[in-house]
C-alpha positions in Angstrom: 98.8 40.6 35.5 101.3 38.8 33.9 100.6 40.0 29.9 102.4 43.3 31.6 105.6 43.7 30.1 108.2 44.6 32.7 109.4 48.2 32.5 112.8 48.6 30.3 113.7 52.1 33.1 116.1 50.8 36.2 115.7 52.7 39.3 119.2 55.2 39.4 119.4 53.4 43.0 120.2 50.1 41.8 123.7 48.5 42.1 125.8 47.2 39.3 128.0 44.5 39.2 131.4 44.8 37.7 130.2 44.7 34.2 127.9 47.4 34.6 124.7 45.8 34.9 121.9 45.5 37.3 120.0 42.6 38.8 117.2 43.5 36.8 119.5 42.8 33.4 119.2 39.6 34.7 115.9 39.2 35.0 113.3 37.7 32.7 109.7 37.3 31.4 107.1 38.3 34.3 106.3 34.5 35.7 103.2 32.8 34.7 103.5 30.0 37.8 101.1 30.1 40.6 101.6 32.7 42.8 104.0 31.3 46.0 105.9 28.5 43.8 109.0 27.2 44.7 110.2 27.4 41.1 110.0 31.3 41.0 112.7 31.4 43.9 114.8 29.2 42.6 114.9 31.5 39.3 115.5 34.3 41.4 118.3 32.3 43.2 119.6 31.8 39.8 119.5 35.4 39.0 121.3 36.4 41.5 124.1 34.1 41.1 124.7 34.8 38.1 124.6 38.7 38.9 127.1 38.0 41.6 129.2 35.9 39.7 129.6 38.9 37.0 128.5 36.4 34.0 127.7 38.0 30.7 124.2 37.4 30.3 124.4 36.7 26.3 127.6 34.1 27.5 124.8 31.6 29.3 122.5 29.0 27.3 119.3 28.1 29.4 117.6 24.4 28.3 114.6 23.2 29.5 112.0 19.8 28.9 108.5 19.7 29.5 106.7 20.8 32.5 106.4 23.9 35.1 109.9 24.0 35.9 110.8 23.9 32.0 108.7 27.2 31.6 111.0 28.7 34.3 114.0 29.6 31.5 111.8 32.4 30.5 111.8 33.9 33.8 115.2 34.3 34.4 118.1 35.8 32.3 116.1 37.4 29.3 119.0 38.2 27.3 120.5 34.5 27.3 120.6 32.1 24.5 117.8 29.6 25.0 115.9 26.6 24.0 113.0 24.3 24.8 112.9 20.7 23.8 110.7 18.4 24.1 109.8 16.2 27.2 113.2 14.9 28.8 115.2 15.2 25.9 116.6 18.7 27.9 120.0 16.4 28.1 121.0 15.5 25.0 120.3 18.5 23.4 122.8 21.1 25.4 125.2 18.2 24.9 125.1 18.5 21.5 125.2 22.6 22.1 128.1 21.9 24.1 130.0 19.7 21.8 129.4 22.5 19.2 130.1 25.5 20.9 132.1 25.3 24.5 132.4 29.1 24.8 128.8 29.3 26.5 128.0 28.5 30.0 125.4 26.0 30.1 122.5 25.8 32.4 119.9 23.2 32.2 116.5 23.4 34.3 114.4 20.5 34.4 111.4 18.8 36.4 111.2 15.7 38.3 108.6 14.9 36.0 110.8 15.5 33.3 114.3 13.8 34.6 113.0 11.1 37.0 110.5 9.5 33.9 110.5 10.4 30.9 114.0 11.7 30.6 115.8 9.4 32.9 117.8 7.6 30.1 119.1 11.1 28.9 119.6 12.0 32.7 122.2 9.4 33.2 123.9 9.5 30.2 124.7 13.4 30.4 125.5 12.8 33.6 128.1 9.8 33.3 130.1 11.6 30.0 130.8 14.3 32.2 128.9 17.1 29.6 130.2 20.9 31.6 127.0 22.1 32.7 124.4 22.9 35.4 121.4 20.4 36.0 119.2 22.1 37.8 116.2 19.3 39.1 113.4 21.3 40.0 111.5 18.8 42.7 108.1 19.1 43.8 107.4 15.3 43.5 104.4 15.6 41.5 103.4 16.8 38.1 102.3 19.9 38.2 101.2 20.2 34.6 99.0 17.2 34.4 97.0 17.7 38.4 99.1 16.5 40.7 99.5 12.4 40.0 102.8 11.1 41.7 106.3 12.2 40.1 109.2 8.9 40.2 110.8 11.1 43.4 107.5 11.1 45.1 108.3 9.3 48.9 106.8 6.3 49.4 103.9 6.5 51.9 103.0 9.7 50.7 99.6 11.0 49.7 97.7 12.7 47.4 95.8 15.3 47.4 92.7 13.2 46.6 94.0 10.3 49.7 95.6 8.0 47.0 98.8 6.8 48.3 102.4 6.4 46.7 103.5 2.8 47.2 106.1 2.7 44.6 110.1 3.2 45.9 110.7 6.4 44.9 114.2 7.8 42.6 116.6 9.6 44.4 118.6 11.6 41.6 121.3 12.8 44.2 122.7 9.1 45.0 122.0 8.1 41.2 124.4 11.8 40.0 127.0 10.2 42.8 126.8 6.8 41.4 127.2 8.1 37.7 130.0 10.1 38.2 129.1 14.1 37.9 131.9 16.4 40.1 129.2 18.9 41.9 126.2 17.4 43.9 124.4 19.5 45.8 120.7 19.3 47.1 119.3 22.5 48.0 115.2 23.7 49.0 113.7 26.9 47.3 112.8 28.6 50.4 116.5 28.8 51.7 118.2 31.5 49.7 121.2 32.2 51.6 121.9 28.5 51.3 120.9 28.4 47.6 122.6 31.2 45.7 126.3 30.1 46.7 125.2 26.5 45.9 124.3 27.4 42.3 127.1 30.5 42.2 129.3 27.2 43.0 127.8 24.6 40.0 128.7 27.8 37.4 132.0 28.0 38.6 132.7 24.5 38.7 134.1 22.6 35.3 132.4 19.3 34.4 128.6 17.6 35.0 127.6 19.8 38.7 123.8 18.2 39.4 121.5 20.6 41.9 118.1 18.8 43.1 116.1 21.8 44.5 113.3 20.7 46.9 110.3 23.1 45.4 106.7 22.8 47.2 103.9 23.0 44.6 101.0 24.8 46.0 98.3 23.9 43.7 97.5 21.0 45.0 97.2 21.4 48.9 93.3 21.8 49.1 92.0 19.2 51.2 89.1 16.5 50.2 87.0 17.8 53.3 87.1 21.6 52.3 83.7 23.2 50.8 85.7 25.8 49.1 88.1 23.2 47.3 88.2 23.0 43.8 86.7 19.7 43.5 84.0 20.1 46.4 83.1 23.3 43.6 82.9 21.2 40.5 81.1 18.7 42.0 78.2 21.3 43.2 78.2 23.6 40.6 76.5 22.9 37.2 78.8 24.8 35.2 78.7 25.9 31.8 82.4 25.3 31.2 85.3 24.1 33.1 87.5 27.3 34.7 89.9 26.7 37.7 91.8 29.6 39.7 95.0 29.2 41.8 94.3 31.1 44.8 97.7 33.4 45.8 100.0 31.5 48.4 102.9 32.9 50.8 106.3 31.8 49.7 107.6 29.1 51.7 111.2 30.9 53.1 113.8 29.3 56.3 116.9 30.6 57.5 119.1 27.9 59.8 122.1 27.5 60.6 124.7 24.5 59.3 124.4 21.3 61.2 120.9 22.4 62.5 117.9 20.0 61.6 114.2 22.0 60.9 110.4 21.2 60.2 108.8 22.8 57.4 105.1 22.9 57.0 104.4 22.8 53.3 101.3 24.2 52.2 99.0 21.4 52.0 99.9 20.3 56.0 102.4 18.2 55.7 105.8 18.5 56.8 109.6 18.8 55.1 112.7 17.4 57.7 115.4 19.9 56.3 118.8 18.8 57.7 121.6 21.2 56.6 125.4 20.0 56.5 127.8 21.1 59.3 130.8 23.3 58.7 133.1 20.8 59.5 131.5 18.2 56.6 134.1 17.3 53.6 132.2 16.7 50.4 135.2 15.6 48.7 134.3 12.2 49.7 132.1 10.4 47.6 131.1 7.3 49.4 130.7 9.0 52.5 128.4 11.3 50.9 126.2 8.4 49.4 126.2 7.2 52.8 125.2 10.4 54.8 122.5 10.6 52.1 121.1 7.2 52.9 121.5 7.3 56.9 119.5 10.5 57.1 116.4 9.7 54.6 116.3 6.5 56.9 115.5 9.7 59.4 113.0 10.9 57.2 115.6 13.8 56.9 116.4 15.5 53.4 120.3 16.4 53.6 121.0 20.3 52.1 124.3 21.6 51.0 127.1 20.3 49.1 127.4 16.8 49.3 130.2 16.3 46.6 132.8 18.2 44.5 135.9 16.6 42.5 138.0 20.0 41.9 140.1 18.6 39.7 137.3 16.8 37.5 137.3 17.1 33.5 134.2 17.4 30.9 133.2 15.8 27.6 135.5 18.3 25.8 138.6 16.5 28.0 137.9 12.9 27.1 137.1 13.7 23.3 140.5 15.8 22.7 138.3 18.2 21.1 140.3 21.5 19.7 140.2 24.7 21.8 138.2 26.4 18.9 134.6 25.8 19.3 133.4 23.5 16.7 131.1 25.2 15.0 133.6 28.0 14.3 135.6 25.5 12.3 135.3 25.9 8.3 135.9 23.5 5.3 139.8 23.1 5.6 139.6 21.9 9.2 136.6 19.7 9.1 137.7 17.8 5.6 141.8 18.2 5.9 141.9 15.9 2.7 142.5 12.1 2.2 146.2 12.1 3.0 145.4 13.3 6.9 142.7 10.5 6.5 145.0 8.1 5.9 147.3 8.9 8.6 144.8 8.8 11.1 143.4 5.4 9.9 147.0 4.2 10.3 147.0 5.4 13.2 144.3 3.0 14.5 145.7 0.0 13.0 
């Protein structure tokens, strides 16, 4: 019942952190999403990051587009600053909240639907000026909003629920936020938390554009064609008075395997996720090597987890601007118009 509001009272048992608060401070909104989707893990991953990581909640700004994984934000860290824009403008948006304020800790949460189409113009240009954030891909490889057509990261050869089949070469936003330069690449699946949490406690900690794509099985649409108690067999039988549809309750998808061990992962509707997870002994300060690894193994039909890529020493937006140390929208009148002498100066400056 999710108009429920979620009861203010903590249980006396619960731990703290070291500012004081609880896990359930860092909670959100009671989730609307079908029961058993990926999405709601990952927000749980996130919350427990951030709980672990001893972040202020009111220090965080959550963005999000347009689809399921956009309505996520509302699930997770209820006392943060946050906004929803419209479809795949997510980007530009919490860059210009950036530019304007760098005291916040910015986390954007966005779709496949959202990143890999309509948004993919902001995608890569966030991504190659280096805006300090976390871009968090939700990806289920459908649209979950709209019934399940093909998302851009759908693989090709893949089918849908209906039999139609995905012959378009599909986007792979890992090797495209290697090639355009962000500092933290990781690729993680919603089912693995021990693998997940330290991937995203890693992406806050880390200064500059850190990219997570987060494998995230949609279970609305695994009913098969063949099934009498399928929503479409039902619609096409029944002569309803109105159109209803129900999303029967699914099991969370959850692994646990060890680094450098390869697994099967039966999704909900049959078929079946190659999950490779990265060996101790990887370095991910390597950047070609890391677009290479990424490439060898989908030839597999393997999906690479972990952390592919980290520049320590990386910079953000703020760094190639010169912005001041004072966040810009603290500034007043005599700092933002210093007069035409100043002016002047500069302009010769350029000359």
């Amino acid at each position: 019942m999710t108009y429920l509001a979620k009861p203010r009272l903590h249980h006396p048992s619960l731990g703290c952190n070291a500012l004081g608060f609880t896990r359930r401070d860092y909670e959100g909104k009671v989730s609307t999403l079908c029961a058993g989707c990926g999405h709601d893990s990952i927000s749980a991953a996130i919350i427990q990051a951030c709980w672990e990581l001893d972040i202020a909640p009111h220090r965080v700004a959550k963005l999000s587009g347009i689809g399921c994984s956009s309505k996520t934000p509302d699930y997770f860290l209820g006392q943060s600053h946050g906004f929803n824009t419209v479809h795949g403008r997510m980007p530009s948006v919490l860059t210009g909240a950036s530019l304007a304020n760098r005291d916040l800790i910015y986390l954007g949460v966005s779709g496949d639907g959202d990143s890999a189409s309509i948004g993919i113009g902001q995608f890569v240009h966030a991504i190659r000026r280096g805006v300090d954030m976390v871009y968090i891909v939700e990806n289920n490889g459908v649209y979950g909003l709209t019934k399940g057509q093909f998302s851009a990261t759908a693989d090709q050869g893949s089918t849908s629920k209906k039999g139609a089949r995905n012959d378009d070469t599909p986007l792979d936003l890992v090797t495209m936020a290697l090639q355009l330069g962000a500092s933290y690449v990781a690729r993680g699946f919603s089912g693995d938390k021990r693998q997940l949490v330290p991937l995203i406690k890693g992406a806050l900690s880390h200064r500059g554009a850190a990219f997570l794509d987060v494998i995230s099985p949609c279970v609305a649409f695994n009913n098969h064609p063949g099934s009498t108690k399928s929503y479409d067999y039902v619609r096409e039988h029944n002569d309803a008075v109105n159109q209803l549809d129900v999303m029967l309750p699914r099991a969370e998808i959850a692994v646990d395997y060890d680094p450098g061990e390869a697994i099967e992962v039966e999704q909900h509707d049959g078929s079946v996720l190659r999950l490779r997870k990265l060996d101790e002994a990887y370095d991910p300060r390597d950047r070609i090597a890391a677009m290479n690894l990424i490439q060898q193994r989908q030839a597999r039909g393997e999906v690479v987890t972990g952390l592919l890529y980290v520049d320590a020493g990386a910079g953000d937006l703020h760094g190639h601007l010169g912005t001041v140390e004072a966040p810009l929208n603290s500034l007043g009148a005599a700092e933002l118009s210093p007069g035409a002498a100043t002016l002047g100066k500069i302009n010769a400056g350029m000359r």
